[in-house]
C-alpha positions in Angstrom: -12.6 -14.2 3.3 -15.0 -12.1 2.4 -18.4 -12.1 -0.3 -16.3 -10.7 -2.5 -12.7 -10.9 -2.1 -10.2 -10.4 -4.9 -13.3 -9.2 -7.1 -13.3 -5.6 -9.3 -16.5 -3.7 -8.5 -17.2 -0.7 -10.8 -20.1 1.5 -9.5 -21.1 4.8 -10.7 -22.4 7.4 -8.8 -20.0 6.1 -6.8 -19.3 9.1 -4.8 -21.9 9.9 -2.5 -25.3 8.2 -1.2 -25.9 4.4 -1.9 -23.1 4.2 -4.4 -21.0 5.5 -1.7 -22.0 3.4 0.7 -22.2 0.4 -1.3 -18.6 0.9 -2.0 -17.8 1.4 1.5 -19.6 -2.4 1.7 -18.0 -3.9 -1.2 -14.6 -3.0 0.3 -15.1 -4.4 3.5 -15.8 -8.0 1.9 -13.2 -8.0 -0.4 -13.5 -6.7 -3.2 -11.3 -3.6 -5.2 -13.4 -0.3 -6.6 -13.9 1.8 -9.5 -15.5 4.9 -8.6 -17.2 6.7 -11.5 -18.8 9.8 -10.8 -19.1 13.5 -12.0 -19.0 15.4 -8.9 -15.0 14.8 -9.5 -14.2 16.8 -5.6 -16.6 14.5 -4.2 -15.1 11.5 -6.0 -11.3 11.9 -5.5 -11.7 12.8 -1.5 -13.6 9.3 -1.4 -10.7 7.5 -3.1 -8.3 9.3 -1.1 -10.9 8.1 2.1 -11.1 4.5 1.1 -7.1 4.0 0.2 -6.3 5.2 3.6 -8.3 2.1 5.1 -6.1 0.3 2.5 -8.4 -0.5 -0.3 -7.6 -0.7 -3.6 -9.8 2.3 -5.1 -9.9 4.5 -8.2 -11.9 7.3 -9.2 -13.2 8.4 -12.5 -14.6 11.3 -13.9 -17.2 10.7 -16.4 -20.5 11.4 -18.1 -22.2 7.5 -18.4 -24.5 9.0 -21.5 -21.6 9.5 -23.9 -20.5 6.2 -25.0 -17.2 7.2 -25.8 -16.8 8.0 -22.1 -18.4 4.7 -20.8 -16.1 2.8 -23.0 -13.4 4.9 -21.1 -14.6 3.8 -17.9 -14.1 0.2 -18.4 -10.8 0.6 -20.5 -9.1 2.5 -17.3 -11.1 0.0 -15.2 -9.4 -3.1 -16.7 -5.7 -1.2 -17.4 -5.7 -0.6 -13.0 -7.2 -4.0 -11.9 -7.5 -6.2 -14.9 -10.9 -7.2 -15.1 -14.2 -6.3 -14.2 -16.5 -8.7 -12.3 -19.3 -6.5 -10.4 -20.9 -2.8 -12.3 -23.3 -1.4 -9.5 -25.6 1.0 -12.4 -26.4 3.3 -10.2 -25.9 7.2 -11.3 -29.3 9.0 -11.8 -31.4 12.2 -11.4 -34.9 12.7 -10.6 -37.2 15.7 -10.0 -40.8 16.0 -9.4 -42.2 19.2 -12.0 -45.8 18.9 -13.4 -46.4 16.6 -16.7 -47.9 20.2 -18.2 -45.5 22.2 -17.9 -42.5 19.9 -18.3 -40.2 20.8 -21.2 -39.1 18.4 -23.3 -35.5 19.1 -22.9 -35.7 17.9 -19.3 -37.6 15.3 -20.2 -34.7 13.8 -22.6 -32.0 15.0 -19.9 -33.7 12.6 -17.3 -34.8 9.7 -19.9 -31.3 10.0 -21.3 -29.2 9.6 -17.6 -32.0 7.4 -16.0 -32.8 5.1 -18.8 -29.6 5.3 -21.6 -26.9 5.7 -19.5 -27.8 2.5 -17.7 -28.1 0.9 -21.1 -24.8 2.2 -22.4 -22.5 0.9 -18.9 -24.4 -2.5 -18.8 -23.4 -2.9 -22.9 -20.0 -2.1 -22.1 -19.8 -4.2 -18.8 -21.6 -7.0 -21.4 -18.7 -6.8 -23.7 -15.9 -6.8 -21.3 -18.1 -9.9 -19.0 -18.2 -12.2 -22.1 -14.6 -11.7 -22.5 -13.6 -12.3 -19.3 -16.3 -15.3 -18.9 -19.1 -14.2 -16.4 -19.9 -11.2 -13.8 -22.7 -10.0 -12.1 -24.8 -6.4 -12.9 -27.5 -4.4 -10.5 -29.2 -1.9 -12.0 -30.7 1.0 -10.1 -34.6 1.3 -10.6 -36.9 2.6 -8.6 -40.3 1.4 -6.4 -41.2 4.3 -9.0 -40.5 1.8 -12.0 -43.3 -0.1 -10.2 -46.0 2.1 -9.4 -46.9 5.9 -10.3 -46.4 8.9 -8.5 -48.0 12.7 -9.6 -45.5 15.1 -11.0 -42.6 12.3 -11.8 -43.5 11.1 -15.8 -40.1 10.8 -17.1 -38.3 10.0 -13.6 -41.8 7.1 -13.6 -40.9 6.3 -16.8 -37.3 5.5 -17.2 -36.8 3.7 -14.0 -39.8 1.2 -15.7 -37.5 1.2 -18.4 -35.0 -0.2 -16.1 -37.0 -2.8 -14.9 -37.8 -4.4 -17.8 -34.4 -3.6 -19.5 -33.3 -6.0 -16.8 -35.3 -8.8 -17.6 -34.4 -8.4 -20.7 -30.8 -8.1 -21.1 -31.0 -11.2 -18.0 -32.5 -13.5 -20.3 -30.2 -12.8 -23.6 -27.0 -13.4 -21.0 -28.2 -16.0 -18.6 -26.2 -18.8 -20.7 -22.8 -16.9 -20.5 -22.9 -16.4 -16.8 -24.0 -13.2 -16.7 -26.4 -12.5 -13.8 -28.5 -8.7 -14.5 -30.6 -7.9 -11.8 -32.1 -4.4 -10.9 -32.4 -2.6 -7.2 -35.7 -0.9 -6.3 -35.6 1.5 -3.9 -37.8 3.6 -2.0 -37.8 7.0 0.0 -33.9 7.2 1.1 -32.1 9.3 3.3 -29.9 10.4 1.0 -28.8 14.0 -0.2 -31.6 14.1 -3.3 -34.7 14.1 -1.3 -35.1 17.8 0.2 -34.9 18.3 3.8 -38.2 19.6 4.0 -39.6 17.0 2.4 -38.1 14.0 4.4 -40.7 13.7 7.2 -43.7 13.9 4.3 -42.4 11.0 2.7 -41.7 9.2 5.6 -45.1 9.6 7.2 -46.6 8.0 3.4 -44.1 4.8 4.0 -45.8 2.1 6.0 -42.6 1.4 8.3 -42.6 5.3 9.2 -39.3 6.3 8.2 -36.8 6.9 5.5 -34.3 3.9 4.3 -30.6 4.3 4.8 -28.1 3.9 2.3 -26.7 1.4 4.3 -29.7 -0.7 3.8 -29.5 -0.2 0.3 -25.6 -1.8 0.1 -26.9 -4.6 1.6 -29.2 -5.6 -0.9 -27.0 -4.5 -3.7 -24.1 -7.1 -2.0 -26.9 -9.7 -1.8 -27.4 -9.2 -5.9 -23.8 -9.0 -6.6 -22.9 -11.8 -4.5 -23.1 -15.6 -4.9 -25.6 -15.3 -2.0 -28.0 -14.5 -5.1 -26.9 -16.9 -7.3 -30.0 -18.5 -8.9 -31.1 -14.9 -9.3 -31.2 -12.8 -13.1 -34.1 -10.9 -14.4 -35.3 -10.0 -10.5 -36.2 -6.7 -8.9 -35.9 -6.5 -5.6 -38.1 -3.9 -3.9 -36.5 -2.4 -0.8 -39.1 0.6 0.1 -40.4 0.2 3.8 -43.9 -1.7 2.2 -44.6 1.6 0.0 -45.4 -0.3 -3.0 -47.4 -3.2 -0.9 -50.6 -0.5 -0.2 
């Protein structure tokens, strides 16, 4: 049996980098996936990927900062499987661009995927946890929602908002068996960091290289799991000692 057999697992940004590869985890123990992504080519060729290793999989296409889609997303979720017991919130965006000369437009775009559309899925997974009677959330951060980093305000700032979104939506549904914890990540070698910025960032990263998306599903199957299960209100920091200078 595995970590999580006969659980329902809805991630978004499900279709390539961690997400992907935390779905590629979360199948192996067990459990069944709902994909949501809004690269829909990318998203439906993984489906397609993981039902031929026999996994129960669906993809969706949607936007998580319109509520009415997010509601969406759960309501297809529960129609296929019948419940949802894991949400992996884990679709963002980040660019570096100079404080200065930052428009405010991207400013909102990036506060409003990075910081409200993890607010809006973990409401909706709330509502459909409490009627179901428990479930586990990991929220993607950032080490960035820790420390600072030149040319990054909004990206800085949302992922903060994260954090302590976390502990805050942990300690209103600790007593309804809801566990909330967020994922930290560092540098990873995934397709948003540039390929000619990969050996920079890995040369400023005390362990000398980039993380793998690998890594990263095995500390988002640690939160989601009962391995975790005194957990809520945590971030775990997974960034090669970056933040530990």
């Amino acid at each position: 049996m595995g970590k999580l057999q006969d659980k329902v697992a809805l991630i978004t940004g499900g279709a390539s980098g961690i997400g992907a590869a935390t779905a590629r985890l979360f199948v192996a123990e067990g459990a069944k996936v709902v994909l949501v992504d809004l690269n829909e080519d990318k998203g439906k060729a993984f489906e397609a990927e993981l039902k031929a290793l026999n996994a129960d999989a669906l993809f969706i296409k949607a936007n998580i900062t319109s509520e009415e889609e997010v509601a969406h997303i759960f309501k297809q979720a529960v129609e296929a499987f019948g419940k949802v017991d894991i949400v992996f919130n884990n679709a963002g965006i980040g660019r570096v661009h100079s404080s200065h000369d930052l428009d405010y437009a991207e400013w909102r775009n990036t506060v409003n995927v990075d910081l409200d559309g993890v607010f809006l899925v973990a409401r909706e997974a709330i509502r459909e946890m409490l009627r179901t009677g428990g479930g586990t959330i990991v929220n993607t951060a950032s080490m960035y929602g820790w420390v600072g980093s030149p040319g990054s305000a909004a990206y800085n700032a949302a992922k903060g908002g994260v954090v302590n979104l976390t502990r805050s939506l942990a300690l209103e549904y600790a007593g309804q068996n809801i566990r909330i914890n967020a994922l930290c990540p560092g540098f990873i070698d995934t397709p948003i960091i540039p390929e000619e910025s990969k050996q920079e960032l890995a040369a400023i990263t005390p362990m000398k290289r980039l993380g793998q998306a690998d890594e990263m599903a095995t500390a988002v199957l640690f939160l989601a799991s009962d391995d975790s299960s005194y957990m809520t209100g945590s971030s775990l920091i997974v960034d090669g000692g970056y933040t530990a200078q």
